[in-house]
N, C-alpha and C positions, 0 to 999 in steps of 0.2 A: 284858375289863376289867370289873369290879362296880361299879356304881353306887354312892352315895354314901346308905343310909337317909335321910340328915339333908336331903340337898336336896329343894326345892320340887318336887311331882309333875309331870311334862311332860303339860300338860294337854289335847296333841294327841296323846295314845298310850292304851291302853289297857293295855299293858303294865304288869305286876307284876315289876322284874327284881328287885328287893329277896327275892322269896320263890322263882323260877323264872328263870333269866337263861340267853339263847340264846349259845352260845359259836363256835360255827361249821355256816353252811349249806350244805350240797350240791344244788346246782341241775340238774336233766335234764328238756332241754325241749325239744320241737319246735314249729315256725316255722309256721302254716299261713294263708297269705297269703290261700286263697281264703276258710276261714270269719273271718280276722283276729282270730285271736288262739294264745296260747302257751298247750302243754296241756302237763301231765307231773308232777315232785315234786318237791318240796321236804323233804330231811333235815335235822334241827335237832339239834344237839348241845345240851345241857345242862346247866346243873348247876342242884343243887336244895336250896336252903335251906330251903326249907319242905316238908317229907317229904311233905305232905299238900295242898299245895297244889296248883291244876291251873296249866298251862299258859296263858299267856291271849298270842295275837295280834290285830295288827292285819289288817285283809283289808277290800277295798273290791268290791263288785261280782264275788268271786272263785266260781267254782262248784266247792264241798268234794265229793269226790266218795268220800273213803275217809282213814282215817285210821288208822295202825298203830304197833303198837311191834313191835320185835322179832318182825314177818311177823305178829299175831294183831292185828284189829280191837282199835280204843278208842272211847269214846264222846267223840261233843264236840257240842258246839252254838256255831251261829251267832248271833248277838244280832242284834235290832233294827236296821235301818242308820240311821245317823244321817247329815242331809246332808253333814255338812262331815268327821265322821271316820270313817264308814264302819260295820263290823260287828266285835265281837270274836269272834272262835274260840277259846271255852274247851276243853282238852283233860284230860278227866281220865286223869292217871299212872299208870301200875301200880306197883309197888312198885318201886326200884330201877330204875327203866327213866331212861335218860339222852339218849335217842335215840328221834326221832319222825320219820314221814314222813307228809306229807301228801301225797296227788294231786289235783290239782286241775287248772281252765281258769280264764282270762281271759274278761272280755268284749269286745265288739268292740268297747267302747266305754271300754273302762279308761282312766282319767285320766291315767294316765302313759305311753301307749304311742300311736304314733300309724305309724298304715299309710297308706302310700302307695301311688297307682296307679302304674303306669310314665308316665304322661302328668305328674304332680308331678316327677318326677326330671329331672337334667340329661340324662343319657342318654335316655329318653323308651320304652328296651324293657324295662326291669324294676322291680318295685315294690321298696319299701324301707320298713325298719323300723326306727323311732327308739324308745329309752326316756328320760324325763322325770321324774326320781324325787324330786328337791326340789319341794317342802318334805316332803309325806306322800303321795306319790306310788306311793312302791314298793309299798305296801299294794296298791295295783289290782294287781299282776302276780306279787305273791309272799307269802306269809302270813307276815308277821314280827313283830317285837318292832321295829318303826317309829318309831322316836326316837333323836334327833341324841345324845340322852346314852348310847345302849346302841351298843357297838361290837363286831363280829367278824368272823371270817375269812371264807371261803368259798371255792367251786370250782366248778363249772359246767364242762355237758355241752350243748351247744346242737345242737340239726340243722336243717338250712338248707336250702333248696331247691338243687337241682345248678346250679354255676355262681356261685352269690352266696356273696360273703365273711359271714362272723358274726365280728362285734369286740364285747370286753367289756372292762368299766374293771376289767382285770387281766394277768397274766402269761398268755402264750397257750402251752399243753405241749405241743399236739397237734392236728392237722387230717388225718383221718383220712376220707377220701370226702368226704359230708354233713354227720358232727360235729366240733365244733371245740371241744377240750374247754383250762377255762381255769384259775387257779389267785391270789387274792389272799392272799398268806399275813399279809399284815399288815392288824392289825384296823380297822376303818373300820365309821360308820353305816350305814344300810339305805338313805338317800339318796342314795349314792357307790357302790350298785352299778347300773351302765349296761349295754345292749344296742343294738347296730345292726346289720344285717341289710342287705346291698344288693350292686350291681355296684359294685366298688369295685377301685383299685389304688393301691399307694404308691409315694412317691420317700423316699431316704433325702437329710434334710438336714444332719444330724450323729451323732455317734457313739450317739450313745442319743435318736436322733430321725427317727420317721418321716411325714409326711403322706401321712394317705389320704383318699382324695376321690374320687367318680364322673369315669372317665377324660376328660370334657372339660373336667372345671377342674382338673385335679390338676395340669396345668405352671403355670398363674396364682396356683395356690396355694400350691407348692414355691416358688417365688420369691418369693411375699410375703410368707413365714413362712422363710429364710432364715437367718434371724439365733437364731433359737431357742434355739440350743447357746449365741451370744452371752449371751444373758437367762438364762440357766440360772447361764451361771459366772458373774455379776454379783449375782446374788440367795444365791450361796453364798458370795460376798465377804464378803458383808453378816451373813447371817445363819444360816453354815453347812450342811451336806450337804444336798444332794438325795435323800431318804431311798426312791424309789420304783424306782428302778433307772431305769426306760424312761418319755420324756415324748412321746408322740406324738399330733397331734392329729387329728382326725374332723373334715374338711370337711362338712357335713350339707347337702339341700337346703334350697331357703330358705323353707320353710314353719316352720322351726324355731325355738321361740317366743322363744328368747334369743338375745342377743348370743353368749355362751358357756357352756359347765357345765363343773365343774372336775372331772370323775369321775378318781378317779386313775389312772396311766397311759396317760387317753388323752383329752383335754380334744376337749371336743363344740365347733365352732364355726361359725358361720353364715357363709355365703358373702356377707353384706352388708358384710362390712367388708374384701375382696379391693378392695383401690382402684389397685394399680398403684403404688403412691409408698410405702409400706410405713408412710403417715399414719396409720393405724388402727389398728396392731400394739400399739397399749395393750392391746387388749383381749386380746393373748395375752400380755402381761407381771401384766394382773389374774391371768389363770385361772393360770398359773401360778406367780404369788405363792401365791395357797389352795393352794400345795402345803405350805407352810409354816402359812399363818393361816387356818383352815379342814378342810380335811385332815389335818393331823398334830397343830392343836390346833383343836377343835372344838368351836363352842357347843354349850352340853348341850341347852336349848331355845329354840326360836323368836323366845322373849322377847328372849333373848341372842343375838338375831343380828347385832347391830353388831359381837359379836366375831367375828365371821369378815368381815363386809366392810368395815367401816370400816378392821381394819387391815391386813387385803388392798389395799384402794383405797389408801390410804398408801403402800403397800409397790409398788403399780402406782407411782404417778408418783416414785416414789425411782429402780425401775429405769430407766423413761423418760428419767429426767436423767442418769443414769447412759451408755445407749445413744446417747441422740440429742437432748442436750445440753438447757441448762437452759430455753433458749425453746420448745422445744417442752413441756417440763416445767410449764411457766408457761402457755402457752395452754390447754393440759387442766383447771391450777386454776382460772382465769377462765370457762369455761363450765363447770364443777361447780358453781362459786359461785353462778352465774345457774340452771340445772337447779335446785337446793335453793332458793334464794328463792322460786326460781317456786311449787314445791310446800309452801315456810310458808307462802306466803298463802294458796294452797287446801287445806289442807288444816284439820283440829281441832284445838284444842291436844292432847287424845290422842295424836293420830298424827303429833306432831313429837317424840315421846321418844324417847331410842336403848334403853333398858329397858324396851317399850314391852308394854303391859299387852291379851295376845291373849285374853282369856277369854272362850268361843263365837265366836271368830271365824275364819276359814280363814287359816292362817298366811300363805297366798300375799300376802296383804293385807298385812303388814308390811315386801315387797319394792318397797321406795322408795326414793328415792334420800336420805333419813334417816339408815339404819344406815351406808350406803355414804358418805355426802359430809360429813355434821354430822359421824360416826364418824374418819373420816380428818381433819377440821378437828382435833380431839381431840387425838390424835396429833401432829397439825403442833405443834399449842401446847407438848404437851408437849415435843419436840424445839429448838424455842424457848427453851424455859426451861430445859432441861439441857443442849442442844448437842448438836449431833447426834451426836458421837463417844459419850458419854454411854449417848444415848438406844438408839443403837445395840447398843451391851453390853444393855443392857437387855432389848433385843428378843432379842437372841441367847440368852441366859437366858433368858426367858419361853418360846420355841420350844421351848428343850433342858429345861428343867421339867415343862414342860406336855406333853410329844410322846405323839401316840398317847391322848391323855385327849380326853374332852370340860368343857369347865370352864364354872360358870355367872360371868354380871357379879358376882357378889360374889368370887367366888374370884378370877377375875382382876383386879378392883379390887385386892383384900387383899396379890395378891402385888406390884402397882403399890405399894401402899404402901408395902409391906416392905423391897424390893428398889431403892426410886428414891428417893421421898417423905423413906422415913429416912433415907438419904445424905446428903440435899440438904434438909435442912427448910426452910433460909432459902427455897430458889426454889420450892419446895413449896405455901409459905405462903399466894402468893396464886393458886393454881388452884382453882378452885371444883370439887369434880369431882361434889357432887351437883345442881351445875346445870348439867351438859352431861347430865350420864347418865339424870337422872330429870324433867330440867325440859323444858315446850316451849320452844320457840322456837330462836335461835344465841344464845350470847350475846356480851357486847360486846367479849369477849375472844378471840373466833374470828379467826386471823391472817389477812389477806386477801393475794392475791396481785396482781399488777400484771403484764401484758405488753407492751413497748416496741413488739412487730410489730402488737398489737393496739391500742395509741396510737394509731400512725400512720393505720389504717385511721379511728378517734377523728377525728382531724386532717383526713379528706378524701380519704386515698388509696385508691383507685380499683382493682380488683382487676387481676389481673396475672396470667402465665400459670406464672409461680413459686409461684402460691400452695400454702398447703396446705391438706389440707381443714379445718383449725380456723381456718383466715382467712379462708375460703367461710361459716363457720358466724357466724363473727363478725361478717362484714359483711352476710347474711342477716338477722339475729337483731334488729340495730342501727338496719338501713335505718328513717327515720322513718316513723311511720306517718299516715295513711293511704298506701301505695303508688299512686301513681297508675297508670291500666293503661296511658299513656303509658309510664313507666316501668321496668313490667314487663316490655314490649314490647321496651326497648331492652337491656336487661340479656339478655333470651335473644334478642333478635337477636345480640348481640356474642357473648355465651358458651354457645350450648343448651343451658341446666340442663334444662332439660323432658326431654333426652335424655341428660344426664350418665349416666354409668356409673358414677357411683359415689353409692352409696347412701345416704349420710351426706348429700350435698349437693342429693341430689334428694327424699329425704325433707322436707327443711328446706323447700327451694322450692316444693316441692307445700304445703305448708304453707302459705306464702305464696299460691300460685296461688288456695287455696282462701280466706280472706280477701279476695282481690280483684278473686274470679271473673273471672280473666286465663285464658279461654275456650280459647286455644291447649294448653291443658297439662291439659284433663278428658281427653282418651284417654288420656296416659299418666297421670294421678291411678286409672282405671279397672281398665288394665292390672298398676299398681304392688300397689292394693291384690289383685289378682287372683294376684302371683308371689310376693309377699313374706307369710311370714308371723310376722317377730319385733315382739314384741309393745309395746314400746314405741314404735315407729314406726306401729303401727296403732292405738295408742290417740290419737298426735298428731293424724296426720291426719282420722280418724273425729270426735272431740272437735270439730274447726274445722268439719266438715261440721255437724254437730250445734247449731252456734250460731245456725245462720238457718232457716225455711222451708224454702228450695226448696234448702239443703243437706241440710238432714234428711230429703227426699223421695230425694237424691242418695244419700245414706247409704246408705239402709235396702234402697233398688235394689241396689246396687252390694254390699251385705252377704249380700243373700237368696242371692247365687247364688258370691260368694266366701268364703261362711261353712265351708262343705263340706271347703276346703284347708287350713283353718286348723288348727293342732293345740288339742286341748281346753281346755288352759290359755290360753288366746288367746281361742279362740271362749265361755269365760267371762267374761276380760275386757273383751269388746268387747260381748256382750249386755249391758251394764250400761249402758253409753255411749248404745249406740241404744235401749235401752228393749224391748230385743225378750223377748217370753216365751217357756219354754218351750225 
């Protein structure tokens, strides 16, 4: 797809696709786990608007080793690295030439790719390999045209050591010994191409759905993920086809810095949210909503990244209500609501816009809970004011418009207006929409939700062995404070959160624990931050260490020697919290 001349330049690419635009890549690459990194080539298809223009990529820490057209050397040069977007690789063209190859290596330290020893994995006898490729990520591991607005195909040849599976966020044609060669025929950004490498096995859960996961969680996680096919046909209720053929998800181990990544066909997801009660499975109704808001319409830049989560996170607790009814629907909007307050008060007014203005800064930084929750209030309202049947068409339209594009906030504003607003001007009339999109704060007009399970708890009641985990978070979150350690004492004497298994509600408590230095629960605060490495639970907990003295001394302990597990986007976010250089 060609870019738009007229839109605003994506100020995290270096790319020219306006005069030079990559149309599909050919990937061949081997695995080598001892020096940790992927060496091999990358072929770029082309087309070329500018006869005379050269070729410009993104490339972060990559080692250029050769560059050709047509089997005869070209010349190109590396630029400068800059911290936050890396190096461009000018290629000058030959005449008529449409196709380039580069060969190159990784470093072992690429920002988007993260090696494991075999002692990280669940299995504990073979290492493993994740890729990481939001926000500009993919640049560390493959020389591209790295921007959410430039889309293309691609294919990939991987070899793998003997014995380990290689899975890519695409169609798999072939496995042939070592290589496992792969096929995305439909176009997508350079952030939605994925890589995993490991001892791996799968269960099928439905007709076009498999989990794979290292063989000692993979029955824990076939059953929590279950319902998958359910969420599938419920979201094409809504807002028609499943455009990807195969939705199959990547159990990862848990050093893995997020909740989930929506790579298409094969959603990445962390083993923190395996709870046994299938309370957490929001988070495979988000990743798989970005099949639709996200993936097949995609913001063009960073800037515009409320439009892929805001109405992704929408489209999550739609399906939620949808699956497992409307109080559980209800409990998720009630702690989003609190999550977002939390973060207007600390944060700038800058960094409460959902249009939110990145200029030098690392896009990673505008992943808050802003685009996602302010974004999805957005939505609600508007759903409000035209009904959901309404709003629905609406979205169904916008999916089947926009498919396959990446589109900036003006564009999807314009077609909001076009396609709703005109309809409907009377209910139109009073939505402010340049004070949700360009303004800080909520405004007064954000619909709020209400939970009668989370009243009760309100009212006095006392936790129960029915609960779920958003009524562990609720009465966690609530408890007044100061906790006395009396207190503490007797809540894990009756319930042992310190040793809960489930993630959601030990992360919380440890939270707690650390606030009111409730002494019983520092081995496992020790061990937690030592297994787990997703990165919003390591920013909670470290931040609480971080507030006193001899938590800060606990911190920085407990960092020095669990920094190592962490994957690089994690171990950036967390040197900022503890102050560490370097």
């Amino acid at each position: 797809m060609k870019t738009s001349g007229t839109r605003e330049r994506d100020l995290h690419s270096y790319a020219e696709p306006e005069r030079v635009l990559v149309t599909h890549c050919s990937l061949s690459l081997t695995a080598s786990f001892e020096e940790r990194i992927l060496r091999g080539s990358a072929r770029l298809a082309i087309e070329r608007a500018d006869a005379d223009a050269p070729l410009i990529l993104d490339t972060r820490a990559l080692q250029i080793e050769a560059v050709t057209c047509a089997g005869e050397p070209v010349e190109f040069a590396l630029a400068e690295h800059d911290p936050i977007l890396g190096s461009a690789l000018s290629i000058s063209l030959p005449v008529g030439a449409d196709l380039v190859e580069i060969r190159y290596a990784t470093s072992p330290e690429a920002s988007g790719l993260q090696w494991l020893n075999p002692e990280q994995t669940a299995g504990k006898k073979h290492p493993f390999l994740f890729s990481q490729s939001q926000s500009i990520h993919a640049r560390s591991w493959i020389p591209l045209q790295d921007s959410p607005g430039i889309r293309f195909t691609y294919d990939a040849q991987i070899e793998a050591p003997a014995g380990l599976m290689a899975l890519m966020s695409a169609r798999e044609e072939r496995h042939e010994g070592v290589t496992h060669s792969f096929v995305m025929d439909l176009a997508v950004p350079a952030y939605l191409i994925a890589i995993a490498i490991g001892e791996l096995e799968f269960a099928v859960v439905g007709p076009r759905t498999r989990v794979y996961a290292e063989p000692p969680v993979l029955a824990s996680a076939a059953h929590e993920f279950e319902d998958t096919e359910r969420l599938i046909q419920t979201v094409e209720k809504l807002y028609g086809p499943y455009r990807w053929g195969r939705y199959d998800l990547l159990i990862l181990p848990p050093s893995f810095p997020f909740g989930g990544m929506e790579n298409p066909c094969l959603t990445f997801v962390t083993p923190t949210v395996i709870a046994g009660d299938k309370s957490l499975v929001s988070l495979i109704s988000h990743e798989l909503a970005h099949s639709w808001s996200g993936n097949l319409v995609t913001n063009a830049t960073w800037r515009d990244f409320w439009l892929n989560e805001g109405f992704t996170t929408y489209l999550e607790n739609r399906i939620q209500e949808e699956v497992y009814g409307l109080e559980q629907a209800l409990m998720e909007l009630v702690l989003d609501w609190r999550d977002l307050e939390k973060e207007l008060r600390e944060f700038p007014p800058a960094d409460q816009i959902l249009h939110i203005d990145l200029t030098g800064r690392d896009p990673d930084e505008g992943c808050t809970h802003i685009p996602y929750i302010k974004g999805a209030l957005f939505l609600r309202l508007l759903e409000q004011a035209f009904g959901r049947d309404e709003f629905d068409r609406f979205l169904r339209t916008y999916f089947d418009h926009f498919a396959f594009q990446s589109v900036t906030t003006e564009e999807a504003l314009a077609y909001l207006r076009s396609e709703l607003f005109a309809r409907f001007s009377g209910k139109a009339a009073g939505i402010a929409v340049g004070e949700w999109v360009n303004q800080p704060g909520l405004p007064a007009s954000a619909p709020r939700a209400r939970s009668p399970r989370f009243e009760h708890i309100a009212e006095g009641a006392g936790p129960s062995k029915s609960w779920k985990t958003q009524e562990w978070l609720e009465f966690l979150q609530t408890l007044p404070r100061p906790v006395s350690s009396q207190k503490m004492a007797e809540i894990d004497g009756q319930w042992n959160l310190t040793n809960s298994g489930n993630y959601e509600i030990l992360a919380e408590w440890l939270g707690l624990t650390i606030q009111t230095a409730y002494a019983p629960a520092m081995g496992r605060l020790n061990a937690f931050l030592h297994e787990v490495g997703r990165t919003r639970m390591l920013r909670h907990l470290y931040a609480e260490m971080m507030k006193t003295p001899s938590g800060q001394t606990m911190a920085r302990a407990i960092y020095a020697t669990a920094r190592r597990g962490y994957h690089p986007m994690a171990q950036t976010a967390i040197d900022r919290i503890v102050r560490r250089e370097g």
